[in-house]
C-alpha positions as protocol buffer text, in pm:
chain_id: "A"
residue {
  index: 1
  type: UNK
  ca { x: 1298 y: 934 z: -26 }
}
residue {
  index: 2
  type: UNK
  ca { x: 1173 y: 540 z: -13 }
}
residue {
  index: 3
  type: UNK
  ca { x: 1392 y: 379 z: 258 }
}
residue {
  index: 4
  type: UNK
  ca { x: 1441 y: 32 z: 127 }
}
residue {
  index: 5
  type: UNK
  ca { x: 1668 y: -246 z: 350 }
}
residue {
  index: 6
  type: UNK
  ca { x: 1927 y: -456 z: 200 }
}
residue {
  index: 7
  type: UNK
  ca { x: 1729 y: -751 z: 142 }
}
residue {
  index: 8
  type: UNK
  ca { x: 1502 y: -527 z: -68 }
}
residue {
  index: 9
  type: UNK
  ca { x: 1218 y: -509 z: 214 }
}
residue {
  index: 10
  type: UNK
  ca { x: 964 y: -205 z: 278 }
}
residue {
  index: 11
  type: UNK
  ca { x: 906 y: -111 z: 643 }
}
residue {
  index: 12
  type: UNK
  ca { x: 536 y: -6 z: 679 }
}
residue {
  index: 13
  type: UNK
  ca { x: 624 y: 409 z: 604 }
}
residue {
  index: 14
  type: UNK
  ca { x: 840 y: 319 z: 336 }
}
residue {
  index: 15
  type: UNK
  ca { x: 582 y: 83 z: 169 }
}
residue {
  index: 16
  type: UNK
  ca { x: 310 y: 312 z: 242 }
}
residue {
  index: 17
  type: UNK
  ca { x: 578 y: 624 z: 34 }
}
residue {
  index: 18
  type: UNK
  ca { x: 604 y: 399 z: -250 }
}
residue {
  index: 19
  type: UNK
  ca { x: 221 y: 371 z: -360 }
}
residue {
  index: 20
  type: UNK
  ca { x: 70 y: 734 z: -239 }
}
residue {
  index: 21
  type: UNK
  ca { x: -96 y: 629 z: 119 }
}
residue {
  index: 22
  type: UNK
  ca { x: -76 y: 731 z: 455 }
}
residue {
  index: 23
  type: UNK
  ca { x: 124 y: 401 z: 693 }
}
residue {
  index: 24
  type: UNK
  ca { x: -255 y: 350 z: 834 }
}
residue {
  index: 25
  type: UNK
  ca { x: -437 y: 254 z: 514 }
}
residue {
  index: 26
  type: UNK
  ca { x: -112 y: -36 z: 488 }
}
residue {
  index: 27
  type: UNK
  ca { x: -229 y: -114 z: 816 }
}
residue {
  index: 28
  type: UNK
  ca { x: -544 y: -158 z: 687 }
}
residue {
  index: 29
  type: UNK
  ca { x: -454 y: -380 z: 397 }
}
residue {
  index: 30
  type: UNK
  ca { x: -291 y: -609 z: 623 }
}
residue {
  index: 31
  type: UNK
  ca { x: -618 y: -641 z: 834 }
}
residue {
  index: 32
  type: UNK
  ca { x: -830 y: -681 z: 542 }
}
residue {
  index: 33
  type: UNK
  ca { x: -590 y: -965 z: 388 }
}
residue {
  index: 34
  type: UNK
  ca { x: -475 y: -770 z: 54 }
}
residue {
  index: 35
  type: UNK
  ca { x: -132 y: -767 z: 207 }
}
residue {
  index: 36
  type: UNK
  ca { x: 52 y: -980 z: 432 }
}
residue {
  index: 37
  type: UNK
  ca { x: 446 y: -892 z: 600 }
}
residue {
  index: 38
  type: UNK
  ca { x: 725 y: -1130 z: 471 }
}
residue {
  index: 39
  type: UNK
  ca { x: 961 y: -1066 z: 766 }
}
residue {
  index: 40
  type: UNK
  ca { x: 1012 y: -824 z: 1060 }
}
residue {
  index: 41
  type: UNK
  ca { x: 1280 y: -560 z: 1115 }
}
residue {
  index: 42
  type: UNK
  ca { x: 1485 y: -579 z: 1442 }
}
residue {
  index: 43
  type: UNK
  ca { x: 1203 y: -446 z: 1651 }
}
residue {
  index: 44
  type: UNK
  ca { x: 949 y: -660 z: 1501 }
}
residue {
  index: 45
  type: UNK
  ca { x: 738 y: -469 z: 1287 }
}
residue {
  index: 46
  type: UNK
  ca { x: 640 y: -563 z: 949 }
}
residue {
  index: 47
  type: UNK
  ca { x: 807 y: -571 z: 634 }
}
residue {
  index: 48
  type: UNK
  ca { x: 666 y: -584 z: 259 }
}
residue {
  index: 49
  type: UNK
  ca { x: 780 y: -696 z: -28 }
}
residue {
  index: 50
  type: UNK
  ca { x: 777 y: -389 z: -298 }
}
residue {
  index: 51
  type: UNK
  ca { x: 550 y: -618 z: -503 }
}
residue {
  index: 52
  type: UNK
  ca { x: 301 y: -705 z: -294 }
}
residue {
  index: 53
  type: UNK
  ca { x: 211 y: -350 z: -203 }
}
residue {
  index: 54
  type: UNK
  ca { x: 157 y: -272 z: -522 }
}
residue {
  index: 55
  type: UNK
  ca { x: -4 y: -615 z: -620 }
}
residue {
  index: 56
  type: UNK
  ca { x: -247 y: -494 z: -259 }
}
residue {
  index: 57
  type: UNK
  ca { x: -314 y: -134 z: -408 }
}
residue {
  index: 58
  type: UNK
  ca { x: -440 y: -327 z: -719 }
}
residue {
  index: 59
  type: UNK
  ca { x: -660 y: -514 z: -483 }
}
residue {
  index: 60
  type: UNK
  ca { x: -800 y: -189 z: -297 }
}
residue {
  index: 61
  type: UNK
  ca { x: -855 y: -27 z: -598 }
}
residue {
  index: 62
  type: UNK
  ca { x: -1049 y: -296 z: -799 }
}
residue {
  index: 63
  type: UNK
  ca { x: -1263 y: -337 z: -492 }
}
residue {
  index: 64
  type: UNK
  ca { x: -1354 y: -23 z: -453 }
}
residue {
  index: 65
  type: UNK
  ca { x: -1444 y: -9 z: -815 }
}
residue {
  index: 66
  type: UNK
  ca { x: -1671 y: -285 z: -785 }
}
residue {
  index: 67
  type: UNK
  ca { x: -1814 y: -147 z: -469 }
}
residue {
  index: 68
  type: UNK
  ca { x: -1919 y: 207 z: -553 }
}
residue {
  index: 69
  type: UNK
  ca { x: -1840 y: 202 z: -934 }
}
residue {
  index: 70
  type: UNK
  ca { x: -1623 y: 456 z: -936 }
}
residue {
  index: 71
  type: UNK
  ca { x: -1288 y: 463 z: -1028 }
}
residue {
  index: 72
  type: UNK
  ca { x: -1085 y: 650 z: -741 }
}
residue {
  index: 73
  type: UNK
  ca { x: -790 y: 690 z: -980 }
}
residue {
  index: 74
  type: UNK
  ca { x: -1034 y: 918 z: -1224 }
}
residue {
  index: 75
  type: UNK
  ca { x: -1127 y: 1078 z: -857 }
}
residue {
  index: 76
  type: UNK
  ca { x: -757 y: 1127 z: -801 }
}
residue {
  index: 77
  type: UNK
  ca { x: -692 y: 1310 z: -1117 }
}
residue {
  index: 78
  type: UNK
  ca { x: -1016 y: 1549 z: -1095 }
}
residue {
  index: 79
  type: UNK
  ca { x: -917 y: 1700 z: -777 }
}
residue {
  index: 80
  type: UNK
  ca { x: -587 y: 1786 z: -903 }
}
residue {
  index: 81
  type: UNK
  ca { x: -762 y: 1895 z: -1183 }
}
residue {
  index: 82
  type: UNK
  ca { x: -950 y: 2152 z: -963 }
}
């Protein structure tokens, strides 16, 4: 279940639930600049905006498009397919 704080903020595993990847590959947006925190929780780790973690899977996905030409949503669907 997506854990979401009352101001409407995504800790990394929560953000991470909401678009299908593992709490590393957010990590990994935030390194490569497709996402960036808006605040930090009590302990001072990041939190998202709902949004922009979709806006940064967007990102991800069109430049790995452009990079290998394939789609990795059509990749997706064929192993479930199998």
């Amino acid at each position: 279940m997506l854990s979401t704080r009352w101001d409407g903020l995504l800790p990394t595993g929560s953000a991470a639930e909401l678009v299908g990847v593992k709490p590393a590959t957010i990590r990994k947006w935030v390194q490569r600049r497709y996402l960036k925190a808006r605040g930090l929780d009590e302990r001072n780790h990041p939190l998202y905006h709902p949004d922009d973690v979709i806006a940064a899977e967007k990102t991800a996905q069109d430049n790995s498009i452009r990079a290998t030409g394939i789609d990795p949503r059509t990749r997706r669907h064929s192993k479930m397919a199998a």
